[in-house]
TORVO-782617 format. One record per residue (C-alpha): x, y, z; residue in three letters. Coordinates in pm, whole numbers, padded with zeros to 5 digits, always signed. Example, Ala and Ser with C-alpha at 12.3 -4.5 7.8 and 13.67 -1.06 7.14 Angstrom:
2
+01230-00450+00780Ala;+01367-00106+00714Ser;
//
This chain:
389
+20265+16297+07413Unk;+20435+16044+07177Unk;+20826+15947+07205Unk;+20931+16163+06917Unk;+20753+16473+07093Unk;+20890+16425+07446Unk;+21229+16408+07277Unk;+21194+16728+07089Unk;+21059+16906+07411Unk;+21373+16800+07653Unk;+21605+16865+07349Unk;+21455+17258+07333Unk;+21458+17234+07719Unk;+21810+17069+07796Unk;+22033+17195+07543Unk;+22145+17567+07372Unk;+22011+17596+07048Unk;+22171+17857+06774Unk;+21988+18146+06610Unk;+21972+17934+06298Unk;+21811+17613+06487Unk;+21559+17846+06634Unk;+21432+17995+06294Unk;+21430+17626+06154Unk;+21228+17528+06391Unk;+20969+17816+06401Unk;+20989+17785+05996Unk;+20899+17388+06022Unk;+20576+17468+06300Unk;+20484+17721+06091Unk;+20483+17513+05742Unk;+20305+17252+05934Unk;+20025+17542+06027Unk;+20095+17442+06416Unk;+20180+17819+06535Unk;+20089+18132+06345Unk;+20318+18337+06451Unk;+20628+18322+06735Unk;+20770+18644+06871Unk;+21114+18609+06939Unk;+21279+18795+07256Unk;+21500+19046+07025Unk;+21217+19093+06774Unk;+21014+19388+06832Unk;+20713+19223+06841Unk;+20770+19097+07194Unk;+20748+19405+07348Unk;+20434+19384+07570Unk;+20099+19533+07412Unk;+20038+19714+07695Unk;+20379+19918+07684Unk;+20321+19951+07292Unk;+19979+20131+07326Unk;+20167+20376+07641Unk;+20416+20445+07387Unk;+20211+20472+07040Unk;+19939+20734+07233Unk;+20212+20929+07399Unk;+20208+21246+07229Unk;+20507+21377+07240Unk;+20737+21017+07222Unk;+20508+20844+07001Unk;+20672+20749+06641Unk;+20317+20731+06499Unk;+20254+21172+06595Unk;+20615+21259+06577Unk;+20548+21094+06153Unk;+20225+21289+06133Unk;+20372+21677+06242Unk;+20696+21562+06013Unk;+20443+21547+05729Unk;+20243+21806+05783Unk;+19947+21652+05895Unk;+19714+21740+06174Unk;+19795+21555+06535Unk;+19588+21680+06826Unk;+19758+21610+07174Unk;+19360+21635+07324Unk;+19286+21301+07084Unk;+19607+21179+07245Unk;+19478+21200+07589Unk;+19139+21034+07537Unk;+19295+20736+07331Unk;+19574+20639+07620Unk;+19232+20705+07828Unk;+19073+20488+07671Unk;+19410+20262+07654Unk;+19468+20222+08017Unk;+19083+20169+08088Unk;+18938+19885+07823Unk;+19293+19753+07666Unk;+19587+19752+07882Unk;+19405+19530+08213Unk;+19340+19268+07996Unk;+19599+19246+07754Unk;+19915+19436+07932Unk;+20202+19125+07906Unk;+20086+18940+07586Unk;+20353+19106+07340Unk;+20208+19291+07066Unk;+20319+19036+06814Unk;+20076+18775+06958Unk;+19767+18986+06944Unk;+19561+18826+06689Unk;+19214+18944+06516Unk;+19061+18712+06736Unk;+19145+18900+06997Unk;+19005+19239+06898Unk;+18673+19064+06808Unk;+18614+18871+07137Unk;+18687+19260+07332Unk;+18501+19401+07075Unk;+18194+19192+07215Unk;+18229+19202+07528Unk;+18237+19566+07519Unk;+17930+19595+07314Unk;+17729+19341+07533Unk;+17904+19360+07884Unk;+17831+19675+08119Unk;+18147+19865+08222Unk;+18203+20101+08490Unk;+18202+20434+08333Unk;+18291+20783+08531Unk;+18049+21074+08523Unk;+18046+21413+08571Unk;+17940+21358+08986Unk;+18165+21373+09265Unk;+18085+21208+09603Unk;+18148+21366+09918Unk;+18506+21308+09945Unk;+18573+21494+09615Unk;+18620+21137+09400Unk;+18481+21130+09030Unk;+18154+20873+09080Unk;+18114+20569+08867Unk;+17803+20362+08685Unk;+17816+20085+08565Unk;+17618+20061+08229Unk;+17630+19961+07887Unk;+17849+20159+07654Unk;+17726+20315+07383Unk;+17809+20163+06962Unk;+17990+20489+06915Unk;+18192+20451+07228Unk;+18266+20113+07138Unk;+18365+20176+06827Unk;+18614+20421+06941Unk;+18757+20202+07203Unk;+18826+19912+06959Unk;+18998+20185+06725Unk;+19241+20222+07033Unk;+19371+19928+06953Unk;+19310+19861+06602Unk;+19515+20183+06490Unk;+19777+20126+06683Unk;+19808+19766+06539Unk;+19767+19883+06202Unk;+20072+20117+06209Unk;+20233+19826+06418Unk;+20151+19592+06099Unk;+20287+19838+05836Unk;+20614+19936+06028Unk;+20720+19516+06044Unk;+20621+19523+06449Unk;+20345+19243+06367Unk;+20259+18972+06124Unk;+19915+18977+06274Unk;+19657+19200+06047Unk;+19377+19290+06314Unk;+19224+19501+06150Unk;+19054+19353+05884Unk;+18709+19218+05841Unk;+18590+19380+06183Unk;+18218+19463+06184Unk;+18144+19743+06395Unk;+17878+19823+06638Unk;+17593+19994+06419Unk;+17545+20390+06478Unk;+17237+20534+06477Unk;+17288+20954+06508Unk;+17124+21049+06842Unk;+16884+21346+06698Unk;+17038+21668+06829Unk;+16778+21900+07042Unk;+16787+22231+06834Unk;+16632+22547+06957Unk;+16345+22688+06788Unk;+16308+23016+06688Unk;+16084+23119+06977Unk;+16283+22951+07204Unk;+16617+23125+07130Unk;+16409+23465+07180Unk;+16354+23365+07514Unk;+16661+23260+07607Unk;+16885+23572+07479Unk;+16582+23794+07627Unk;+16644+23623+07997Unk;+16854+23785+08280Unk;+17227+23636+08206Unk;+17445+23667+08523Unk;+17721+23733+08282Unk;+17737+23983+07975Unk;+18038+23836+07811Unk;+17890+23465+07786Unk;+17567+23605+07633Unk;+17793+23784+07401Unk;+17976+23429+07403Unk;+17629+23262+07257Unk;+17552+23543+07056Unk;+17860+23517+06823Unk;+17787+23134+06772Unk;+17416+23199+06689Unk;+17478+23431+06408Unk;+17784+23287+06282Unk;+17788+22897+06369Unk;+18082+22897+06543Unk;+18187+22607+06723Unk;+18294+22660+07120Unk;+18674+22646+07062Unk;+18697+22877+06786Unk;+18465+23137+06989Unk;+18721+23061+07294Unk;+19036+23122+07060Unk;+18867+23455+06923Unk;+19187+23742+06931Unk;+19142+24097+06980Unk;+19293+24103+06560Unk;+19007+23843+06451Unk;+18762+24179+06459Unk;+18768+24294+06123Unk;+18539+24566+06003Unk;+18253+24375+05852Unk;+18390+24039+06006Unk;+18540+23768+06201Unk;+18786+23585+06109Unk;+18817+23213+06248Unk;+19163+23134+06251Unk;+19200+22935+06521Unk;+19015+22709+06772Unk;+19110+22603+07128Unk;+19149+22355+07345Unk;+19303+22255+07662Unk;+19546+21992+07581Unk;+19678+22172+07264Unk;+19601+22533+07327Unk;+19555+22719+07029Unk;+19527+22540+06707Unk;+19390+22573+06366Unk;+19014+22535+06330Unk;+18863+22185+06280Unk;+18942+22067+05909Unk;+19255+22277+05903Unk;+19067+22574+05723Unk;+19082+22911+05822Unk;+18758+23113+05717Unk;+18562+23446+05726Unk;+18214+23565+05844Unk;+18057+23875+05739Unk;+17866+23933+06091Unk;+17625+24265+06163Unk;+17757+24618+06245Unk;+17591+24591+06620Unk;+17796+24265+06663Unk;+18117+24396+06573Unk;+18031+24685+06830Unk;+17954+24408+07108Unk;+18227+24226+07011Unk;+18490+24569+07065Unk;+18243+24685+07362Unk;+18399+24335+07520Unk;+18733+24390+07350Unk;+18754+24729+07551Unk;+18745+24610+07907Unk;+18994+24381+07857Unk;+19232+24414+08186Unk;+19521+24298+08002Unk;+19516+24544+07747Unk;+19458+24592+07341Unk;+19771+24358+07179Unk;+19646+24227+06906Unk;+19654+23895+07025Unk;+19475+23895+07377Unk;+19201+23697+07358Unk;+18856+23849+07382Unk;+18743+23616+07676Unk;+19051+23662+07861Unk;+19114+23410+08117Unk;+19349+23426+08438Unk;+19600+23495+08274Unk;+19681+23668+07868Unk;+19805+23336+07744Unk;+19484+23177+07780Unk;+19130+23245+07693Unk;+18846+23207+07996Unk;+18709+22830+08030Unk;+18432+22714+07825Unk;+18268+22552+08128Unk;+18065+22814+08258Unk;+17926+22916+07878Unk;+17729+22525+07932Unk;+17674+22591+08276Unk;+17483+22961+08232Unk;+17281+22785+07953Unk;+17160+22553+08091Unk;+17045+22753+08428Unk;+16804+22966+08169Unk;+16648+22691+07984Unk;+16557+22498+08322Unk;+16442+22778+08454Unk;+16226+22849+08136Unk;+16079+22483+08190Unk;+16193+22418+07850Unk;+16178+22028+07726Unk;+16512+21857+07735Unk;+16661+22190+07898Unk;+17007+21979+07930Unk;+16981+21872+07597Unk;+17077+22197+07469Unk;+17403+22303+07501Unk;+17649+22587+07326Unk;+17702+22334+07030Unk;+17317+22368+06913Unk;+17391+22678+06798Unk;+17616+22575+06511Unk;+17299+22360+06456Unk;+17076+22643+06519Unk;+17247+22824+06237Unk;+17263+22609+06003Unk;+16880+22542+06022Unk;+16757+22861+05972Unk;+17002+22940+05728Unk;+16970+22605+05468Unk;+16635+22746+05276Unk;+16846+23058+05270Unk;+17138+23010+05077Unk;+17285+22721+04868Unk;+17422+22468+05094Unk;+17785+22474+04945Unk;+17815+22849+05062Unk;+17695+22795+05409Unk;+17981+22504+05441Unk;+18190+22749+05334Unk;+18073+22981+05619Unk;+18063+22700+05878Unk;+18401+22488+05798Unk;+18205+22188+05800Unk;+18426+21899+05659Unk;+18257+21898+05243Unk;+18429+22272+05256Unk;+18697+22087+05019Unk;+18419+22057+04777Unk;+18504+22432+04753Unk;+18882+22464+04720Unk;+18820+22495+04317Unk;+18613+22806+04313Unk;+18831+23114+04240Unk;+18864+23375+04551Unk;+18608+23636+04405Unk;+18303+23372+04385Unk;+18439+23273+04749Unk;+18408+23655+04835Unk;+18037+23661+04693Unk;+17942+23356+04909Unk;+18057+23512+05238Unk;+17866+23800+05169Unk;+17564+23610+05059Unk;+17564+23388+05405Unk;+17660+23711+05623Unk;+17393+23912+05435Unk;+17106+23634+05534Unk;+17236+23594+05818Unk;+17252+23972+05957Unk;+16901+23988+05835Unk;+16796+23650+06059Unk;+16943+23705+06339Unk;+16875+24033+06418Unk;+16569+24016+06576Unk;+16793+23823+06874Unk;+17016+24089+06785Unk;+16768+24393+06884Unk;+16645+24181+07161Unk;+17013+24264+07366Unk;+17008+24583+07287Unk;+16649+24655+07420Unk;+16748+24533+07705Unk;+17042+24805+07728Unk;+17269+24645+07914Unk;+17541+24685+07677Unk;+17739+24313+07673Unk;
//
């Protein structure tokens, strides 16, 4: 350190500078490309990153949701929960007392590799004898990654836009390449087997059955009400979840399936025993209460019990979701693709929102038509069996 230097360091130390004389000197390192940025103690980029990322995936406080209901836009408090997860796990350790102002792209990038290259301990599913969740260590997978580094990156972005940062870090990042795990789909046979098999439990066959002949994913079977039995149909109004309880279906798009006559008559054979009674909105897999529909757990659990026991490849591979999959297979060479979306609610449903309400009445009937006659051989298979879901 030169003369000049030492005396500009014990004048900063040794004697009380004014607002102005601070910003003239942060001005003059920054013209002089010595600092990139300088968070001052009032600004509100010197609140810590770690207390930023608490407070931007906090559901109900964060100014990032509370903009997102104000507009009208979808905010999940279960996406919430897994982000300050995912928060308090990979981001907040590491980077808790830097203050969000002085996170720099750098920064994301150098996690961002470690992450993708680095084992981590990750919890499973396991408990050890003392009732604790177990942990691996192993290496996370790109999508995981990805997601994790998203954490952060979203939160920085709104940080960026709202004047919290200077910093953009989230530019120029190149994620962790993808490559779609291919999903284990049932065949034909196979499903025979498996709705032919002794179920310990009527109403989670019945729980299968709806998503195999209507592609229904697990939440909006859950969040079926005693009203969503129409005649000829179901309608899929709503899907549930834990964190957010009921909710509109994925997408945000309510929809209808025209389903067979011996369905419906499952469906109000289940409705019927319902201990809590026929209002309208009790859900048809009633839980411990009328407020809430039965857990999804067991629907996994049951499933996969049969196809072990069957000796079927991959047995845990298959789970309730393969039958949205299952569907949609043996459906495509059936009808034209842009119907079936419209029968699924798979995202390119949008792709639909021009077609007048009688050509979107034709398609329902097309898919439910096909799909009465393709599914009824599972169909016929439960009632053989006579035990009546």
């Amino acid at each position: 350190m030169n003369e000049i230097e030492k005396k500009i360091c014990d004048a900063i130390l040794t004697e009380d500078l004014s607002r102005d004389g601070i910003n003239g000197i942060v001005r003059a390192l920054k013209m002089k490309d010595y600092v990139v940025s300088v968070i001052l103690p009032e600004n509100p980029g010197s609140e810590s990153f770690g207390d930023f990322l608490r407070r931007f995936w906090n559901f109900d406080e964060s100014p990032y949701f509370i903009e997102k209901r104000i507009v009208g836009q979808t905010a999940h408090r279960r996406y919430a929960h897994i982000m300050l997860r995912r928060a308090e796990t990979y981001w907040i350790p590491f980077f808790k007392d830097v203050p969000v102002g002085d996170i720099t792209l750098k920064d994301i990038k150098r996690r961002l590799r470690i992450l993708a290259s680095t084992p981590q301990m990750v919890g499973t599913t396991r408990k050890d004898s003392d009732g604790k969740q177990v942990f691996v260590k192993r290496t996370l997978r790109p999508e995981t990654v990805n997601q994790i580094v998203r954490c952060a990156t979203l939160a920085l972005k709104w940080a960026y836009h709202n004047g919290i940062t200077k910093n953009d870090c989230f530019s120029g990042i190149i994620w962790c390449r993808v490559v779609p795990e291919k999903r284990t789909v049932p065949t034909m046979t196979q499903a025979h087997r498996i709705f032919s098999a002794d179920w310990t439990s009527d109403s989670i066959r019945l729980a299968h059955l709806i998503s195999i002949c209507t592609g229904m994913r697990i939440g909006e079977v859950q969040a079926l009400q005693l009203k969503d039995i129409g005649k000829d149909r179901i309608f899929v109004r709503h899907s549930w979840s834990k964190n957010d309880g009921l909710k509109s279906p994925k997408n945000g798009t309510q929809r209808e399936i025209i389903v067979s006559n011996e369905l419906i008559s499952l469906m109000r054979s289940q409705a019927d025993k319902n201990p809590f009674g026929q209002c309208p909105s009790n859900f048809l897999f009633w839980g411990t209460n009328r407020n809430a529909p039965r857990s999804s757990a067991t629907w996994n659990q049951e499933l996969h019990k049969i196809t072990e026991s069957m000796g079927i490849k991959n047995a845990r591979k298959i789970t309730f979701h393969c039958w949205r999959h299952f569907f949609s297979t043996n459906m495509a060479d059936q009808v034209d693709l842009r119907k079936l979306q419209l029968a699924t609610g798979h995202k390119s449903l949008e792709m639909l929102e021009h077609y007048a309400s009688h050509q979107s009445e034709l398609a329902i009937r097309e898919v439910g038509q096909n799909s009465i006659r393709i599914f009824a051989p599972i169909l016929e298979l439960v009632k053989n069996r006579g035990q009546g879901l």
